[in-house]
N, C-alpha and C positions, 0 to 999 in steps of 0.2 A: 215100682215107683209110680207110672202111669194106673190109673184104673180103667179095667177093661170095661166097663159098662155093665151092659147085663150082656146076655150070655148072646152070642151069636155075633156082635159086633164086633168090630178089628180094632189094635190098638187104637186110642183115641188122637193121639199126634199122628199117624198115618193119616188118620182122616181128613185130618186141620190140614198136611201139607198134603191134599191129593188136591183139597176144595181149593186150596192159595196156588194151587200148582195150575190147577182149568183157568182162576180169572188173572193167571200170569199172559197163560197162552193167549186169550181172548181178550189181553191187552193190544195185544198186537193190530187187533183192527184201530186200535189210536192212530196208528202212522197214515191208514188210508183218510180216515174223518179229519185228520187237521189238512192234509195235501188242497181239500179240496175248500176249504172253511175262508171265509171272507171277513177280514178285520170288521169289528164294528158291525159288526150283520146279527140283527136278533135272532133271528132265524137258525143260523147255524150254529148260536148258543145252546136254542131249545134243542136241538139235533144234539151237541154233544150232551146234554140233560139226558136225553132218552137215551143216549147210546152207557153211560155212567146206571143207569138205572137199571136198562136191562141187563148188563153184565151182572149187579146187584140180587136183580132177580134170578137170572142163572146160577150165581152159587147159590141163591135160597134153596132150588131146586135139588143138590148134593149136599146137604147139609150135616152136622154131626148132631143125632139126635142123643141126648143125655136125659130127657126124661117124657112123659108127652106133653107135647107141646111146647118142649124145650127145645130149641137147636141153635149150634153156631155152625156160621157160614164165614165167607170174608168178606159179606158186604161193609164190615167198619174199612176194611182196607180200601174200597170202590168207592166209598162215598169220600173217604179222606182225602183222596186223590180227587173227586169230584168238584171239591173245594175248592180245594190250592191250583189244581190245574182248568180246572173248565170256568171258575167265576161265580159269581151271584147266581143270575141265571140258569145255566146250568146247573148248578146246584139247587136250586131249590125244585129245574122239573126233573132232576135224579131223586130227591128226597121224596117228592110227590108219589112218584111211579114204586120206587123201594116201598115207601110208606105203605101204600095201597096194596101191594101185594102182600108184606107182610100182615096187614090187619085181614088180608083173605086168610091167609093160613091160620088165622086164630091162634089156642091155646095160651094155657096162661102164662107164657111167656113173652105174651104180645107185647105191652107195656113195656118191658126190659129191650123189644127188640126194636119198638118204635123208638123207644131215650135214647138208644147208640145210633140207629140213622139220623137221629136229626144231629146229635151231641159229634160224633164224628166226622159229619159235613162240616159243622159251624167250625171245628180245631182248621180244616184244610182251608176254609175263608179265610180264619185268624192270622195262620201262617201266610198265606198266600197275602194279605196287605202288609204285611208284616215286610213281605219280602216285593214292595211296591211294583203288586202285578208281576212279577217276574221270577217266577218259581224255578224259572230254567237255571237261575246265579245259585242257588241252593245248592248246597256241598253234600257228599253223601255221607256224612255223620251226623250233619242237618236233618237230615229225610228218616236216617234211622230214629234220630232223637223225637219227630213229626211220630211217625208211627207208634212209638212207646209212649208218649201223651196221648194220643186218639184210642188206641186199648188201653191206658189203663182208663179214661173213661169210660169206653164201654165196661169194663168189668165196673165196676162203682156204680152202673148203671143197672144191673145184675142185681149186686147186691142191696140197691136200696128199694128195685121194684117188685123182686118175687120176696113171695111171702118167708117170713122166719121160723124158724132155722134153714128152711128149705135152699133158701139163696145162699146161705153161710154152705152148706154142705156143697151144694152144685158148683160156686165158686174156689172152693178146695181141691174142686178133681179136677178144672179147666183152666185154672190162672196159670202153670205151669208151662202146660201146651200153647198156649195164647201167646202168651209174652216171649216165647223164642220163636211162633214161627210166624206170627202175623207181623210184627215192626221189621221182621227181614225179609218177607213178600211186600208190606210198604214198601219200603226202602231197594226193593226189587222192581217193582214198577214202576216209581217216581225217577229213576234213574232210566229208565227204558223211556218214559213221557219228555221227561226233560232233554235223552239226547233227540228225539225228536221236536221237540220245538224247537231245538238249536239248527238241527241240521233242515228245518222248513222256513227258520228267519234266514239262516243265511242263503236258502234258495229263493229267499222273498227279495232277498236285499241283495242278489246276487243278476235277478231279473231286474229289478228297479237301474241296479244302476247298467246293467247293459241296455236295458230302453233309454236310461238319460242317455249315454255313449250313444245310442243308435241317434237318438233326438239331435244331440249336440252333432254327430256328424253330418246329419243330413240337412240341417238347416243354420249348421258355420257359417258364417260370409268369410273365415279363415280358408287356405286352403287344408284340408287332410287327406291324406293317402296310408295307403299300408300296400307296405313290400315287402315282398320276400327274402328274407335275410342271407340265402345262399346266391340267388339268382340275380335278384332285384327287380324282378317282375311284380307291376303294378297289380294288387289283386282289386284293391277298390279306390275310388277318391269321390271325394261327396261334391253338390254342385259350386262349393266354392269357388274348390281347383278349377272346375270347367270354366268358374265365370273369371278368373284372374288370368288363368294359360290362354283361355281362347280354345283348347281340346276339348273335343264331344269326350265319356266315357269310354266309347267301347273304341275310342282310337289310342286311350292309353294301356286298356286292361289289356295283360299278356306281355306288355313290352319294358322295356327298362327305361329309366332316364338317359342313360346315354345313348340309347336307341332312338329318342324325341329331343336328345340333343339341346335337353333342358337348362342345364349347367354354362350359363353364361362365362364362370367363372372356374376350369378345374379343379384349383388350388382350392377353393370351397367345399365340393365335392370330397377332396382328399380328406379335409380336416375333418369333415361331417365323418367319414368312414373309421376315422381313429380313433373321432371320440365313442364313438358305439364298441368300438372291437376293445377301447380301452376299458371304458366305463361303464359302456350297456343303456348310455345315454346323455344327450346333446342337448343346453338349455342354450339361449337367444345366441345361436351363431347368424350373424348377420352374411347375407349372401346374394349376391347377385346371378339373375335368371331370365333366359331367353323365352321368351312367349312364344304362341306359333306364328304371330303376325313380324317378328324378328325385334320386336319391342322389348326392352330390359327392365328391369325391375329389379328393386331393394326389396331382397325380403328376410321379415327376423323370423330365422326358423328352429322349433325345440323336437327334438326326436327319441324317442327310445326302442328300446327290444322288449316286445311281448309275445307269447308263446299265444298261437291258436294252434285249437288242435293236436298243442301236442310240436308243433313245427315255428319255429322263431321267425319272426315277421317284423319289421321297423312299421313303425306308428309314428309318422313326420304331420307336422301341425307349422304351417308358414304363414304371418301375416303381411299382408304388401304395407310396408313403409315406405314408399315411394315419396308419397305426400311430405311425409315427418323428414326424411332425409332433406328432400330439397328446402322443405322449412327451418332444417336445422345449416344446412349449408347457407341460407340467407342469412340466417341470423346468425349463424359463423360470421359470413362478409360483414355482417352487419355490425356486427360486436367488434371484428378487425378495420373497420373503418373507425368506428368511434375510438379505439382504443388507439387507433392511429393519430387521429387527431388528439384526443385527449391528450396520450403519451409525448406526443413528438411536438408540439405547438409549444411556439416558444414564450408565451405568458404563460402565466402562473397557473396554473385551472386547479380547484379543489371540489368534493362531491362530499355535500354535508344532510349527515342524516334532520330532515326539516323540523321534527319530535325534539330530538335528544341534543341539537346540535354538535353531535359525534362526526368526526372527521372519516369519512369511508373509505374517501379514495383520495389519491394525489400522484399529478403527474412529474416528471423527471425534473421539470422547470421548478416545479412546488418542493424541490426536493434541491434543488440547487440554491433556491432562495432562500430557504427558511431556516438552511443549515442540518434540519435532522433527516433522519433517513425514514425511507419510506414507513417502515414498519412505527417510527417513533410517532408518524402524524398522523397516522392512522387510529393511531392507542390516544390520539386528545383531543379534546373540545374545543371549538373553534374559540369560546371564550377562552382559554389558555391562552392563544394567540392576541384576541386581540384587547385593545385596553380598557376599553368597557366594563360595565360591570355585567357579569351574566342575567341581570336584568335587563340592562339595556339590550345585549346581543339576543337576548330573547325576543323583546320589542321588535329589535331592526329583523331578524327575520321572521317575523310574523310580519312584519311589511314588504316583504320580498315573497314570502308563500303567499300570501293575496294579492299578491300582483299592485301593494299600493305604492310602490315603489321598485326601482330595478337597479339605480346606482346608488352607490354609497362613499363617503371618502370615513378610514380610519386610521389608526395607526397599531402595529400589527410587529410584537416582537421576533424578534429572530432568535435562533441556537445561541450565538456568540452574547446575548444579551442585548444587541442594542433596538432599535424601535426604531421603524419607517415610515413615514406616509405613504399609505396607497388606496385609490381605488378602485374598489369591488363592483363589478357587475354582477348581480344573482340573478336569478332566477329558478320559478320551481320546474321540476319535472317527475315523471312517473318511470320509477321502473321494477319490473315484479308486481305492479299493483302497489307499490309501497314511494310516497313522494319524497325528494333529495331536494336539496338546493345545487345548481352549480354553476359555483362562483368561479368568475375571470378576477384576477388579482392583478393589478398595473401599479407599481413603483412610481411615485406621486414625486418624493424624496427631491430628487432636483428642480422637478417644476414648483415644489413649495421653496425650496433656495432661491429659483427666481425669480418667483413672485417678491419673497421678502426681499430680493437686491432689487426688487422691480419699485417696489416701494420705498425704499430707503433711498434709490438714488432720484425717484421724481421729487421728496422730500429733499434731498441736498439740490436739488435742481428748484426747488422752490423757495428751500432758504437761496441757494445764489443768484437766483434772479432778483428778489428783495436787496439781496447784498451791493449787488453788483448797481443795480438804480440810485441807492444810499449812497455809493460810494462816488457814482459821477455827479450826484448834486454837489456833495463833499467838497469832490476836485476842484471846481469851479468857485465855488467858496473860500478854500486854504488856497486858492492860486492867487486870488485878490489879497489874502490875508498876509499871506506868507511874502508876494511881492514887493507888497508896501511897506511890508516891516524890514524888508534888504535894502531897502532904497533909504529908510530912517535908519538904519544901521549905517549902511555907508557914508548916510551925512552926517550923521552926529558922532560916527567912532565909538569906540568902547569906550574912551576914556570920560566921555560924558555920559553924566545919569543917566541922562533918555535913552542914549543907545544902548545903555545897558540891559535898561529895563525892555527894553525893546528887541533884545537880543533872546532875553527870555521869552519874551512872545514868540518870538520867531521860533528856540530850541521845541516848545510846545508845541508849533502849527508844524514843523519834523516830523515829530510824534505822532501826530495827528495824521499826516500824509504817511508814512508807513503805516500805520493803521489801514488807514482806504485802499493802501497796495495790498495790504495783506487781504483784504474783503476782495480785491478784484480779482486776485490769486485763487483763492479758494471759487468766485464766480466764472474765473477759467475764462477774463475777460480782461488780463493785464499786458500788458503791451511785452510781446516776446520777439529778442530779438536773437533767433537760435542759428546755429555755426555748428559745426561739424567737430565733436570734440569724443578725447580719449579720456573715460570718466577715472582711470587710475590715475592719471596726470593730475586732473582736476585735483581728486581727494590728497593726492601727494601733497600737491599744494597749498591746501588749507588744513594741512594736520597743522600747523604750525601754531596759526588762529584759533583752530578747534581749542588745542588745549588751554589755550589761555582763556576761553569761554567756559570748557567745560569744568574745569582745578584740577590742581595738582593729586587731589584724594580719589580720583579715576583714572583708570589705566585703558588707555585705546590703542589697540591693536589694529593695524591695516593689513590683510590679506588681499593681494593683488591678483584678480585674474592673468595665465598666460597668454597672450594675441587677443587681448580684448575687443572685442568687435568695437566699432565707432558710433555714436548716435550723433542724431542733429537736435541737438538742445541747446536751450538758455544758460551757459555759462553761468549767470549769477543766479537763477534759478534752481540751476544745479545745487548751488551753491549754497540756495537757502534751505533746500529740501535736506542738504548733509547736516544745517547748525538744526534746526529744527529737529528732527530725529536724534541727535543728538544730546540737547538741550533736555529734550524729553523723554530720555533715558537718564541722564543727571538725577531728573529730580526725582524720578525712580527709585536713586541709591543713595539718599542721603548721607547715609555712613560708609558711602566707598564701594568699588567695584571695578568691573571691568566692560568696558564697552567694545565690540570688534564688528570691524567696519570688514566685510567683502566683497569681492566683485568678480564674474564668472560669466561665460557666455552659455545662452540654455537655448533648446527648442523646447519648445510647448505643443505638442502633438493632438491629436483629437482625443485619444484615449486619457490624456490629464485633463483634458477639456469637458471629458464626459463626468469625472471623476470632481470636477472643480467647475464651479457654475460660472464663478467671475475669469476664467480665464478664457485666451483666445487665442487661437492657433497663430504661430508664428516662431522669428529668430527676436531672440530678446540679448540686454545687456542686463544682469542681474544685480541690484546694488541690496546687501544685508546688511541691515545694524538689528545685533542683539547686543544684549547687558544683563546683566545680572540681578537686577533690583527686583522688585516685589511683587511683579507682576499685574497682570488685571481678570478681574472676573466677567463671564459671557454680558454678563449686563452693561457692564461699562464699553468692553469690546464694539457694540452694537452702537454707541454713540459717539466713537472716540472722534469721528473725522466731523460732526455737527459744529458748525461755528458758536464760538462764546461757552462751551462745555469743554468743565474742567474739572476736576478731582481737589485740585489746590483749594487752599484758603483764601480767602475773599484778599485780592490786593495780590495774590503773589503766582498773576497768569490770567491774559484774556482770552485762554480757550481757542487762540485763533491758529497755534502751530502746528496743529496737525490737522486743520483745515486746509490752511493756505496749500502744504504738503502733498494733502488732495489735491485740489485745484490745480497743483501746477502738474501731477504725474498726470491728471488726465488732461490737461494743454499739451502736453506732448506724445499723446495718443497711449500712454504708458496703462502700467497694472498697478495695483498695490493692493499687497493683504499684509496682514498682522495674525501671528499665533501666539498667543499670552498662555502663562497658569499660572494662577495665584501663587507667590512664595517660589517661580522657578525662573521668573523674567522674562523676556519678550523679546520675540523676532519680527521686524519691519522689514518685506519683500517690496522690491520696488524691479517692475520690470519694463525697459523703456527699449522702445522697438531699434534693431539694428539700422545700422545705415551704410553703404557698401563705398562711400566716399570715403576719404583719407581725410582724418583728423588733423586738426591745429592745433598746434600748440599753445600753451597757456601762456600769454604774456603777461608782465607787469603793467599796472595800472600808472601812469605818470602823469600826475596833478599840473594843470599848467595855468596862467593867470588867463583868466577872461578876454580874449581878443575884441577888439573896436572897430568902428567902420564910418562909411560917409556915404554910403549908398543911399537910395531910397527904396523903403520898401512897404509892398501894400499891405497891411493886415486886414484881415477878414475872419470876421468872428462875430456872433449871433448874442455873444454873454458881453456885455456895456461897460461891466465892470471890468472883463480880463481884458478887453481889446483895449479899455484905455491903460489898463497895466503893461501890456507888453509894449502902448505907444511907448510910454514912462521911461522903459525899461530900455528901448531902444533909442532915445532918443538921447538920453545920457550919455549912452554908449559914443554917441557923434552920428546917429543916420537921423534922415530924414521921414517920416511915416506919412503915409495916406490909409486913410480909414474907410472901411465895406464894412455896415451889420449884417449882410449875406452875401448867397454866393450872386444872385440876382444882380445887385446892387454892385460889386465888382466884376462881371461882365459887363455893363452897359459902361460902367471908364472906361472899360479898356476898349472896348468898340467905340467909344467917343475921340480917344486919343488923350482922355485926363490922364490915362496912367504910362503914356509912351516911354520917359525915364526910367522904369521900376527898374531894379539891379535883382528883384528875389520878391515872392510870395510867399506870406506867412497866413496859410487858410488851416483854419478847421474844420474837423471831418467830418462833424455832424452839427450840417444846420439847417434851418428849417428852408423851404420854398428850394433849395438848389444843395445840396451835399460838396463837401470839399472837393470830394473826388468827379464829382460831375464838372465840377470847377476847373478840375486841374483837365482834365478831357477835352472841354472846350477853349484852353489856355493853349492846349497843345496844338491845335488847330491855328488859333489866332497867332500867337506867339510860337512857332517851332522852337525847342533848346530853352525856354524860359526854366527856371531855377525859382523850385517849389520848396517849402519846406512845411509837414504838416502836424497839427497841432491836435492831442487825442484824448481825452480823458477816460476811450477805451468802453463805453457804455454796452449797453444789450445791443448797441447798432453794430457792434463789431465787425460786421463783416465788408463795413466800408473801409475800417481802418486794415483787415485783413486783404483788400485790396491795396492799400497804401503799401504796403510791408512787401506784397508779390513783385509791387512794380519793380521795387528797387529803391522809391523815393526815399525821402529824409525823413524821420517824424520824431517829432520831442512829445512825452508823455505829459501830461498835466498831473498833480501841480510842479512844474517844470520851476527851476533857479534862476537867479540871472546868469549864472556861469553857465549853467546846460544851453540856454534859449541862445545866448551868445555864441557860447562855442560852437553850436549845431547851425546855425545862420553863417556863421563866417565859415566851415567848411563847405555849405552847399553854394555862398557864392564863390570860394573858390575850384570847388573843382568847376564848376559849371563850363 
């Protein structure tokens, strides 16, 4: 099969593997030439060039001669490998040196032998980029597949350089031999090249990183050690250890931690030892350690088990967190103080993202007031809450994050649905690097209740001061009008025209005067003359009345308190405050209903007080009238107690009965509210302070004729017109009058001796230059025991007549009757 040559030569495949077999062996100087070669070094590129070339040259030197000046060697196998493993360089001063030698040896084979050294270096470049610089990842069917490309170019190189037929026949007898044993010597020493580059990168990269290791330990500001894993003898620790412990080296090498009594902490120690013997290694166990100056220290420390030598050693790395602990302990206290306050402050606190207006945080109070639970106000936007539009809440805190503003008043709903007034206090702050709003939230809700009761009642205090002026010019007017028309009444009789007509004058100028009582009622300026009374007695008694006021088409119900407490009130006041409530429940029900009247004794405590803005702590007598009728809506509610405001059709109500109503519950220091709905009727609360005297009983009123006299007595009165009326008045009667326009003017009679006879003084309370009451002071002085009677129309001076009323004296109201004026004069001369 093989051809033997000519004659003396040995088979021709012996040859081929004796030649592949030498540059097998004399590969083996590859492992010395790369140990010593320096990445990136030109120099020991061209070195491996020569060292590729001469090998090349070597097998020239045993070659298989087939004809003269023909031979194969395995320089295609030397150079191939030249390529792929030594690089550019290299390869091309392999090519050079092969080149050159081969073009010594001549013969006309030269050209065939110079196209395979070049052509089978360029295949080992190709491959070699192919395989980006890194021929070592090359698999060995790769290397074989390398080899059978690179011969069969050399053969094609054969065949196209020696001459014809000549090349046809030489490549007949060598293509055989070539192609089994040259791509399996490739693929023979690219596998011997390649494990050596492997096993000199990882000696490269085996050094680098025990220099980093060596780098990193000796220059850690960490501390590191390594111990011995049976003993725990320190074999090294780099200067960190020294500069954190306080130990020189050579005072720890040879000894143990427990021997330098390192271990602040055993129980650290312990855990450090189990997790190694568990796991074989220890990441940030945090651990407390005695220095050699007795000083302790936090340190987070990670350790593992690595073998030197062959012998298992711990490799501990500790860094002192001393600083971070006590920083983190601060800002522990720190974060437990804020959260103390935050949490536990009993206003409302919320912490609002200043971007997004998101709700971040809320404390327990924010959580009690707003109804939802923490997580729920957390998950909403503070625009959810409040009633703005997210425009506006946008606005207001972008005036809170710039600081152009810091309080706010809004209204801010709640879980249960309803809506409160409150003010916010914001402001910004920083936390994370990232700014919040945090707002103090204050419950506004009652101080805007009394603000608006604060308004509403300087409003009913400014309509009854008006009222109450109106009504003392009035008095003083219908007192002349009304007197003179009793005196043409009584002369002329019913039976004559005049008196008639004059009778109606007079039923008018009635009218008229209840009128002005009713304004001085509501001005809480009407002459009270209160008694100590049991208000079930009272109402028992005028149910009688009521219903003949109220018709027969309403049903009133009287629920009596048991041991009703006593008040000290105005009997007839009492009395008007029942028809009125009353009255204006009626017209409530046009088509019928039911009115119920109760009465119950209550305390009103602080916590109703907090709850209810108009209320005030005390013992109360409680008088209810509800009814069933149509009720009223908030709007109306809000003006019900304004004088001359009515609901009714023009003509049918002056607006003045639940004025007057007012007026008289606050003359007796009393309460009143109203709770209406539309369509469900209305309750009137009337709460009128207890009194711990024993009440009287209600008597019957008995009309008696006018009593007469012959006394004298002085009037004194500042109004021209009333004093000549009450002469008029009394002088019919049978007395005698001396007339004072002030109080001046009757002191100086009575220190003259004009007035030595008087029987009784009829002074008025309020006059100008000297007051009645100043009057009667100095009367008491001059005259002991004289017998005063006083005369009041009750004005904004009140509180002269509210002295009259203390003493005990007598006082008739203006516009006063003949029968009042008489019957109140004939008892104060009598008892006197």
């Amino acid at each position: 099969m093989f051809h033997t040559g000519w004659k003396g030569h040995p088979p021709m495949l012996l040859d081929l593997l004796y030649n592949a077999a030498l540059l097998v062996a004399l590969s083996a100087l590859y492992g010395v030439l790369v140990r010593f070669r320096k990445p990136d070094n030109s120099y020991h590129k061209m070195l491996s060039g020569v060292f590729f070339g001469l090998i090349a040259v070597i097998g020239m030197n045993f070659p298989v001669h087939l004809d003269s000046g023909i031979i194969y060697d395995g320089r295609s196998i030397v150079l191939t490998l030249a390529g792929l493993f030594g690089g550019g360089t290299a390869a091309m001063t392999a090519i050079a040196i092969a080149g050159a030698y081969r073009a010594f040896i001549g013969g006309p084979g030269v050209w065939a032998g110079l196209a395979t050294i070049v052509s089978c270096t360029l295949i080992g470049l190709a491959f070699r980029r192919r395989s980006r610089n890194h021929p070592e990842t090359i698999s060995v069917p790769h290397f074989f597949g390398i080899g059978l490309v690179s011969h069969m170019a050399m053969l094609a190189c054969q065949l196209l350089v020696l001459p014809w037929p000549r090349g046809v026949h030489i490549l007949a007898n060598i293509w055989l031999p070539v192609m089994i044993v040259f791509p399996a010597a490739t693929a023979l020493m690219a596998i011997f090249f390649s494990s050596e580059e492997r096993r000199i990168q990882t000696e490269e990269h085996l050094a680098k990183s025990e220099g980093r290791f060596r780098l990193a330990f000796l220059t850690s500001p960490d501390s590191i050690n390594i111990n011995r894993l049976s003993d725990g003898l320190y074999i090294d620790v780099n200067e960190g250890f020294c500069h954190i412990t306080g130990y020189r080296r050579e005072e720890v090498i040879g000894k143990s931690s427990l021997e330098i009594d390192i271990w602040a902490d055993p129980e650290d120690r312990k855990r450090l030892v189990q997790g190694l013997l568990r796991d074989g290694i220890v990441r940030n166990l945090e651990a407390k350690f005695r220095m050699k100056d007795g000083r302790r220290l936090d340190g987070l420390m990670s350790a593992a088990v690595i073998e030197l030598d062959g012998v298992p050693h711990i490799l501990s790395i500790t860094r002192d967190i001393s600083d971070r602990k006590r920083l983190e302990n601060e800002l522990r206290e720190s974060e437990q103080r804020y959260r103390t306050l935050f949490e536990d402050h009993s206003a409302v606190e919320l912490l609002i993202d200043s971007e997004t207006g998101r709700i971040v945080d809320a404390n327990h109070a924010a959580v009690s007031y707003y109804g939802w639970s923490r997580e729920q106000l957390t998950g909403m936007a503070i625009h959810e809450i409040n009633t703005l539009t997210p425009e506006e809440v946008r606005e207001e805190m972008e005036n809170a994050r710039k600081r152009r503003r810091n309080h706010f008043q809004f209204r801010h709903r709640r879980a249960d649905g309803s809506v409160s007034d409150v003010r916010v206090f914001s402001s910004p702050i920083e936390i994370g690097g990232k700014q919040y709003l945090h707002s103090i939230v204050l419950d506004i809700s009652n101080e805007k209740r009394l603000e608006a009761q604060l308004i509403q009642a300087q409003k009913m205090e400014s309509v009854g001061q008006l009222a109450g002026g109106v009504a003392h010019d009035f008095n003083n007017l219908l007192q002349v009008m009304n007197g003179y028309a009793e005196i043409l009444v009584a002369k002329y009789g019913l039976e004559h025209e005049i008196g008639r007509y004059v009778q109606k004058i007079l039923d008018a100028g009635y009218k008229a005067s209840r009128l002005v009582q009713q304004l001085l009622a509501f001005s809480r300026r009407q002459l009270m003359r209160p008694e100590l009374l049991n208000l079930n007695e009272v109402i028992e008694a005028g149910l009688k009345m009521l219903h003949r006021v109220i018709g027969e088409h309403i049903d009133i119900r009287f629920v009596g308190g048991h041991k009703l407490g006593s008040v000290y009130a105005d009997r007839t006041m009492m009395e008007q405050v029942l028809i009125n409530l009353c009255v204006n429940a009626r017209d409530a029900m046009p088509e019928g209903g039911e009115i119920v009247i109760e009465t119950e004794n209550v305390f009103i405590d602080e916590t109703y007080c907090q709850m209810h803005a108009w209320a005030k702590i005390g013992r109360y007598v409680l008088i209810s009238v509800t009814d069933s009728g149509c009720g009223m809506s908030p709007e109306v509610m809000e003006r019900i107690f304004e004088p001359f405001f009515t609901t009714k059709e023009t003509g049918k109500g002056t607006g003045l009965g639940l004025s007057t109503t007012y007026g008289i519950v606050k003359q007796h220091e009393g309460l009143i509210h109203v709770y209406s709905e539309e369509g469900k009727g209305t309750t009137f609360k009337i709460y009128l302070p207890v009194s711990e005297r024993v009440a009287t009983d209600v008597g019957n009123k008995i009309q008696s004729p006018a009593p007469l006299g012959n006394e004298t007595i002085l009037v004194v009165e500042d109004s021209e017109e009333v004093r000549h009326l009450a002469r008029e008045i009394l002088e019919r009667a049978g007395y005698r009058v001396i007339e004072a326009q002030n109080g001046q003017e009757a002191i100086e009679m009575i220190e003259s001796g004009a007035a030595d006879d008087v029987a009784a003084y009829l002074l008025d309370v309020v006059m100008p230059k000297m007051s009645g009451w100043d009057v009667y002071k100095r009367l008491c002085s001059l005259k002991p025991g004289c017998r005063v009677l006083f005369m009041s129309g009750y004005s904004e001076n009140a509180v002269h007549t509210n002295y009259v009323l203390k003493s005990g004296c007598h006082l008739v109201q203006k516009p006063f009757s003949r029968e009042s004026l008489l019957k109140e004069l004939r008892k104060v001369i009598d008892q006197g």
